[in-house]
N, C-alpha and C positions, 0 to 999 in steps of 0.2 A: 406620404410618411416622411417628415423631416430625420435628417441623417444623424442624428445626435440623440433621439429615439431607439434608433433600431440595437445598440448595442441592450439596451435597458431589456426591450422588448425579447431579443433572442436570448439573452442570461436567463429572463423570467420564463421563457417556452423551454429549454433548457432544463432550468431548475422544476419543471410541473413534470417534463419527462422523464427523468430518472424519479420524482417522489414516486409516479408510478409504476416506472419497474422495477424498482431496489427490493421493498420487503415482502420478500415469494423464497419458498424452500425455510431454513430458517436461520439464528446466529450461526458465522464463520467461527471457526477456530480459534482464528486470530481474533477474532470480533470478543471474544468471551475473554480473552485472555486482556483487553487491552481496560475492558470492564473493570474486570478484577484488578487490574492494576492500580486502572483509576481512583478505584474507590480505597486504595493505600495511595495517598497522593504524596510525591516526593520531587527530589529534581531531578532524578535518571533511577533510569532500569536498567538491566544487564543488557537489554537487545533495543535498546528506544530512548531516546527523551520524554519529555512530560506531556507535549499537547495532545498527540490522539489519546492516550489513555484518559485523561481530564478529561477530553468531549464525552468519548465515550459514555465512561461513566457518568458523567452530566445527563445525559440523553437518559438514562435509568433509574435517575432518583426517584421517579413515583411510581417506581415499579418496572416489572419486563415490557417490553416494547420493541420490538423489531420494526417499528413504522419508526419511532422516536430515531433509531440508531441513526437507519438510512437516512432518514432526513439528514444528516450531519452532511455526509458526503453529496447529498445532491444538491446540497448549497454551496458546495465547494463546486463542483459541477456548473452550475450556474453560475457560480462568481467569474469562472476561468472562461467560458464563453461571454463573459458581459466583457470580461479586458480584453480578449482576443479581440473581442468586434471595435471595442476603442484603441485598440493598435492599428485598427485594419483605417480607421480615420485618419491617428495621428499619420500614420504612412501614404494616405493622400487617397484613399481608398472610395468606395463608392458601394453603392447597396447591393450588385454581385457578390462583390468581392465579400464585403459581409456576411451575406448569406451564406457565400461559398464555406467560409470559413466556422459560423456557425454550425454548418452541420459536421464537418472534419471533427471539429473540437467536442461535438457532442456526439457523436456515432464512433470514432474512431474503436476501435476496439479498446486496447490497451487504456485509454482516455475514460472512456466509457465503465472500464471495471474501477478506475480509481474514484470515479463518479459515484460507482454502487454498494461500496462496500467500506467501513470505516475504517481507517487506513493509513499511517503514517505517509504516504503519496498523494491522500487527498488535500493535501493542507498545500503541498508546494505545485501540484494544479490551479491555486489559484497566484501564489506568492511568487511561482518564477517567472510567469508571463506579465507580472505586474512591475518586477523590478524592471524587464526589457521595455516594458511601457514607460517607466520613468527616467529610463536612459534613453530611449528614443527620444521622450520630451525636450530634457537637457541639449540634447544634441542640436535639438532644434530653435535655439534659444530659450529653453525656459527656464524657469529659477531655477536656480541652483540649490536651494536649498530643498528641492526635491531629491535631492544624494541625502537628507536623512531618510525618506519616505522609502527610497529604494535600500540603505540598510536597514532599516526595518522589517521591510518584505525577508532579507535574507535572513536575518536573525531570530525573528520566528518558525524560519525555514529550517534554520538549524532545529530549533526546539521541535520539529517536528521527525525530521530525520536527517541522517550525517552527512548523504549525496549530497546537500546545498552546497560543502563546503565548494564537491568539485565545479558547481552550478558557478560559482559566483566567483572564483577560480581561474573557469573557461572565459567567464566573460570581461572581468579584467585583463586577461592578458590577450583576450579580443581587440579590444581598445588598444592596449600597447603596439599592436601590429598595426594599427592605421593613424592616417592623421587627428583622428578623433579623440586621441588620448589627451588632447590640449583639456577636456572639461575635465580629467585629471587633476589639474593645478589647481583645481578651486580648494578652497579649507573646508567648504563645506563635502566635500569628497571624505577627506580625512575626520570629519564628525559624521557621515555618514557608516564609515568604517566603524571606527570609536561604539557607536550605537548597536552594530550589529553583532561589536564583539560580546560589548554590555548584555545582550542578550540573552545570548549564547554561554557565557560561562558560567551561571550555577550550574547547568549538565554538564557543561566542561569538570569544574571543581569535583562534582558528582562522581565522574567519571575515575578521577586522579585519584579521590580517596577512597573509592573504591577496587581499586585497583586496574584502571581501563577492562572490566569486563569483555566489554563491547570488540578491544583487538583478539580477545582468546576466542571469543563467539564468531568473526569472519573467520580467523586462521582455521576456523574446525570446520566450517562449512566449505572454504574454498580446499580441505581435504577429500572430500567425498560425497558431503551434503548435495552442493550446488551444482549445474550443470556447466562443464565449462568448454565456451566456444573460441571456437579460431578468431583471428580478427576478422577473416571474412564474414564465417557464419554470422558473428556479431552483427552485422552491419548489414547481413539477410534480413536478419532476428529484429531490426529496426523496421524494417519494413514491413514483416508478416505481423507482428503485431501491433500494426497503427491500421494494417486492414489493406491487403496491396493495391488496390483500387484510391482506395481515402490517402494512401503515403504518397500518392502521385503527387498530390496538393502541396505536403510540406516539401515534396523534391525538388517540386518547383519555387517554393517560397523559398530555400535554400541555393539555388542557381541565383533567383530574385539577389539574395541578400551580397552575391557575390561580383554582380553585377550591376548592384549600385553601392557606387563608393560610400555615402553616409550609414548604411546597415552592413557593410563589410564583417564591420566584428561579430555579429550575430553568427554571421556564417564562418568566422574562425574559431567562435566562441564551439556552436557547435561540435564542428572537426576535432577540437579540444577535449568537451568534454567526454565523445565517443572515446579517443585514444587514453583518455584519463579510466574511462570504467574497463574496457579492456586489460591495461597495465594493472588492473587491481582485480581481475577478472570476476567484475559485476557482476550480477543477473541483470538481463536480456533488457528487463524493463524498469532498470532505474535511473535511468536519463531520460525519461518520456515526460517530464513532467516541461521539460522546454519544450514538447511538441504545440503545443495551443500559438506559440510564439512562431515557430515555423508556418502552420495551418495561415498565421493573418499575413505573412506574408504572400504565402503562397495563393489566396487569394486576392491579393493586390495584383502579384504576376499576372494572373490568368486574365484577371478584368483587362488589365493593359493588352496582352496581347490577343484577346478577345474584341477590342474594340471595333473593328472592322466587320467584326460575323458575330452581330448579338446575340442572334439566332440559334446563337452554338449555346448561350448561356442556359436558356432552360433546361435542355437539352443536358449537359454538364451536374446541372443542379440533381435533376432528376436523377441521371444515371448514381451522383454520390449518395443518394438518398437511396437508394434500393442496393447499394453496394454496402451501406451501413447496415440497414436493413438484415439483407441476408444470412450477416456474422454475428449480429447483435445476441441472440441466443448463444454467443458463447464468452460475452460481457455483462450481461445481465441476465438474470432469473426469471426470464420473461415466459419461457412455456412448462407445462406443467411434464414430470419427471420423466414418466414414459415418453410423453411427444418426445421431452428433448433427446431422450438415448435411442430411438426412432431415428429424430434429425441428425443425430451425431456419426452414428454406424451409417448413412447414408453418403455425408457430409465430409467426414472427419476427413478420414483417408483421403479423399480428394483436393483437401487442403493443408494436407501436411500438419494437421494440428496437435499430432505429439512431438513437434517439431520446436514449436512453442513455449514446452514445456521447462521450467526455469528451474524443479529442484528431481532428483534422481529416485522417484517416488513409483512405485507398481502402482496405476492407476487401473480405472474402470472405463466403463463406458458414457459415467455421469462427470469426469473430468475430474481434478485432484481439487479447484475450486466449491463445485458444486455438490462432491460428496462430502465435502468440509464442513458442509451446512445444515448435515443432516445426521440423525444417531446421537444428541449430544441431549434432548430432555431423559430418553432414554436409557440413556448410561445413567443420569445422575439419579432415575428412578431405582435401576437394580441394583445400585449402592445401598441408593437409601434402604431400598427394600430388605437388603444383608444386616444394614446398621441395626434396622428397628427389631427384628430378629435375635439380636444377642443378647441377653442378660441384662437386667440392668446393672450389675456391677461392672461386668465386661466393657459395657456400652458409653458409659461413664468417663474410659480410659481410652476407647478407643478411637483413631482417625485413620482415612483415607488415602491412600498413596496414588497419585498419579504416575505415570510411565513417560509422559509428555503434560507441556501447559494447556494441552486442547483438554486430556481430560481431566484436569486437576480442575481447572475452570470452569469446564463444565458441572463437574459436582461442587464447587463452591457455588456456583450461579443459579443453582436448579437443585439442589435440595439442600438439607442442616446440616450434611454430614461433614466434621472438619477436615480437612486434609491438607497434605503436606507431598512436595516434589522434588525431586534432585535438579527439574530442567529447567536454566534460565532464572528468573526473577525470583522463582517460587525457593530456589537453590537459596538464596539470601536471605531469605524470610524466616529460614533454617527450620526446628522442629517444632515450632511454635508453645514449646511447653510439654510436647506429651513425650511419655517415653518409651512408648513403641513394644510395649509388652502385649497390645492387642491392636491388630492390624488388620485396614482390608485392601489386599495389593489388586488393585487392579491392573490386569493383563500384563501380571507378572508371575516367578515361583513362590514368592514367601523366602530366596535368596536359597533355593534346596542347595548349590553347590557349597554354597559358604557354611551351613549350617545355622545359620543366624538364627533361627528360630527353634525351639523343642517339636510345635506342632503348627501342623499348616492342612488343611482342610478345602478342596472346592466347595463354594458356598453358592453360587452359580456362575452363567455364563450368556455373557450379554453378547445379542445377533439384533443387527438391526438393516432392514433395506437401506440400498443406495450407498453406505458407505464405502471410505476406503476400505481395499482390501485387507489392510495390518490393523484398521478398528473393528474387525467384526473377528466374532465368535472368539471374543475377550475370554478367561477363564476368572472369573472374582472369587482370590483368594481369602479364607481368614486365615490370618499367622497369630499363632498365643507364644509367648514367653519367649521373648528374644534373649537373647543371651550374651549381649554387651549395651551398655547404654548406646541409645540411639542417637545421643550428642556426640559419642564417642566413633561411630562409623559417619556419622554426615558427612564428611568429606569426603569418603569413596562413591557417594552418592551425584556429587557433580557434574552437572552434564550442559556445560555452554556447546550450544549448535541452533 
C-alpha cells in the first residue's frame, strides 16, 4: 500500500463506520431543533450560526430521514480522519503512525459522538485539523498562499460555531511564542485573515442587530445550566472524554509537539486554548475538536519511539482498537436500548461516566444524549392528537406552545400542529400571527398563577419509555381565552439558556 493512499483509505473506513452506527434510537433534540432552523435560513440564530442548521435541514428536503441526517456528520467524521492521516505524513510519519492515529480519531469517544450526531462540532472536526495541516505545510516551505486555505478553514469554523474564534486564537499566538511566527510576515497571512473575517461577519452583523443574543444565552447557562469544573477537573474532563486509553495517544502527540521545535506551537496552541475555555468556563468538550491534530501527532511519537520494538506496534494497535471499542456504546447508538441500559448499570459506575457529564440535568440510565433521541414522534402525536379533537372553529385559531426548542421542534417536525416557544430562536420568531386565545401548553399550567387564561383543561398526558426524566408524564394543557394579548406578554416569555 503506497503512503499517500492510506489517508484516502482510512477517512473512507472511517466514513463507512459511523454511516453505520449513526442512525439507531432516533432524532436528537438538538438534531430537530437545528432542522427547524434550517428550514428558516438566515445568518444567525440566538444559540448557533448558519451552517449546521443549513446541513441539517439540507439532509430533509425529501422528507424525514435519520440515515440522511447522519450521513452529514459521518462525512465530517471521515473528512477529519482523512487530514489527520495527512498531518501524520506532512510530519514525516509512516503507516503505524497512521493507523495509530486513524483509529484515536475515529473511536475516541468525544470524537466519535461529533461523528454521530449533527452538530455544530462536527463541521470544525474537520476544519481545525486542516487549518494545523496548512500551517504545518507553510512551515515547511510551502506556498504561502495556503494562509488563504487555512482562513477559510477558520472562517467557516466560525460559521459553524463561536469556539473557533478561541481555536485560531490559541494558534496564533502559538506561533508568536516560537520562532515560527517568521511565516507571519507573509501578506498572504493578512489575506488569509481578511478571508476568514469576510466570512464570518454576516453572523457577526446577525449577532450586533440582533442584539448579541448569543452573550445573554452563555451568561444564563454559565449561571446554573452548565456544569462547571475546576481547572483541574477540566483537564481530567480532557482525558475521560477522548477515552483514557485512546487520550494516551494525543498526550503523547502533545509532549511530541513540545519536543520538536517546528510543532512547538501546536502544543502552546493547545495549553492556550485549554486555559482560554476554562477562563470562560466552557463545557468539557469544546476544545476537542483540536484533538484529531493531537492523535497525528501522537502517532508520529509513538512510531518514533517504537522503532526499535515493532513488535509492540500491533500489539498497541490492537489494544487501541478494543479500548475504543469498549466505550463506543457510549458515542454511538450502536446497541439496542435495553442491551445499552444493561451495559451502562454494569459499566457506568466503574467509569465514572456521570463524571462526563457537561450540563446539570437528572438523568436516566439511557444517558441525557441517548434519551434525547427518543419520545419526540410521540409527543408530536398527542399534540396533534388534542389539536384534531378541538372544534373546528377553536382549531382554526389554535397553536402549540413548547416549554423548550426539543419540544417545539418536535411538533413542528412530526406533526401540522403550529407552535410557538419562549426558548432560544423560537423566542424571535415571536407569535407567529396567532393570538393565543386557544392554546395547547405543553408540559406546562396554561400560566394558573398568573391568570392568563379564563379556562384551562388537561386534554391529556404524554409518557414515553426511555426518556429524560423532566420529558415524561408531560401534562398537555388546553387554555381558552387568554386575557391579554399574546403580543403583549411575549416578552415575559423569554428564555435564552
Amino acid at each position: 500500500m503506497r503512503r499517500p493512499s492510506l489517508p484516502a483509505i482510512a477517512g473512507l473506513l472511517a466514513f463507512l463506520f459511523h454511516l453505520a452506527a449513526n442512525p439507531h434510537y432516533g432524532f436528537f433534540r438538538d438534531e430537530l431543533y437545528f432542522i427547524i432552523c434550517g428550514f428558516h435560513p438566515q445568518w444567525g440564530y440566538v444559540d448557533q450560526p448558519p451552517v449546521t442548521p443549513l446541513l441539517a435541514a439540507g439532509s430533509q428536503l425529501f422528507g424525514h430521514s435519520l440515515f440522511l441526517l447522519r450521513a452529514v456528520p459521518a462525512i465530517f467524521g471521515g473528512a477529519s480522519v482523512y487530514v489527520a492521516c495527512l498531518l501524520v505524513l506532512e510530519l514525516g510519519g509512516g503507516k503505524f503512525a497512521a493507523i495509530l492515529t486513524a483509529i484515536g480519531a475515529t473511536l475516541s469517544l468525544v470524537l466519535a459522538a461529533f461523528a454521530m450526531k449533527a452538530g455544530p462540532d462536527m463541521v470544525g472536526l474537520w476544519l481545525w485539523p486542516l487549518a494545523v495541516l496548512y500551517v504545518a505545510r507553510i512551515l515547511r516551505g510551502g506556498n504561502p498562499r495556503l494562509w488563504l486555505a487555512a482562513g477559510a478553514a477558520i472562517g467557516f469554523s466560525l460559521e459553524s460555531k463561536y469556539t473557533a474564534i478561541f481555536f485560531s486564537l490559541a494558534l496564533l499566538i502559538g506561533l508568536l511564542l516560537t520562532p515560527e511566527r517568521r511565516i507571519l510576515r507573509s501578506k498572504w497571512f493578512g489575506a488569509g485573515v481578511a478571508l476568514a473575517v469576510a466570512i464570518a461577519l454576516p453572523n457577526l452583523i446577525w449577532q450586533a442587530v440582533n442584539g448579541f443574543p448569543m452573550w445573554e444565552l452563555l451568561r444564563a447557562g454559565q449561571s446554573g445550566k452548565n456544569v462547571s469544573l475546576s481547572p483541574l477537573m477540566y483537564a481530567v474532563a480532557q482525558i475521560l472524554i477522548a477515552n483514557p486509553l485512546l487520550a494516551l495517544v494525543w498526550m503523547c502527540g502533545l509532549i511530541w509537539c513540545f519536543i520538536t521545535p517546528r510543532l512547538r506551537f501546536l502544543g502552546y496552541g493547545y495549553v492556550l486554548l485549554i486555559a482560554m475555555m476554562i477562563a470562560t468556563r466552557a463545557k468539557h468538550y469544546y476544545p476537542a475538536d483540536i484533538y484529531p491534530a493531537l492523535f497525528a501527532a501522537g502517532g508520529v511519537a509513538i512510531e518514533a519511539w517504537t522503532q526499535r520494538f515493532r513488535f509492540l506496534r500491533p500489539v498497541l494497535a490492537a489494544a487501541a482498537v478494543l479500548a475504543g471499542i469498549v466505550l463506543l456504546p457510549y458515542a454511538e447508538p450502536v446497541l439496542p436500548e435495553q442491551t445499552f441500559i444493561a451495559y451502562n448499570k454494569t459499566l457506568g459506575p466503574k467509569i465514572g461516566q456521570s463524571s462526563m457529564a457537561s450540563e446539570r440535568l437528572k438523568q436516566n440510565w439511557m444517558t441525557q444524549d441517548w434519551a434525547d433521541m427518543h419520545g419526540w414522534p410521540e409527543l408530536a402525536a398527542a399534540v396533534q392528537s388534542v389539536y384534531d379533537s378541538l372544534p373546528p372553529r377553536e382549531r382554526a385559531q389554535a397553536v402549540a406552545v413548547g416549554q423548550n426548542y426539543g419540544e417545539a421542534s418536535a411538533i413542528e417536525f412530526f406533526s401540522s400542529v403550529p407552535v410557538i416557544s419562549g426558548h432560544n430562536q423560537y423566542y424571535l420568531w415571536g407569535t407567529r400571527g396567532y393570538s393565543g386565545n386557544v392554546v395547547i401548553d405543553v408540559g406546562g399550567d396554561c400560566g394558573a398563577s398568573s391568570h392568563i387564561f379564563r379556562e384551562s383543561k388537561r386534554a391529556a398526558t404524554f409518557m414515553a419509555p426511555y426518556v429524560m426524566p423532566y420529558e415524561d408524564y408531560l401534562p398537555i394543557m388546553v387554555c381558552r381565552g387568554i386575557t391579554k394579548p399574546l403580543q403583549q406578554i411575549w416578552p415575559a416569555v423569554k428564555h435564552y439558556i
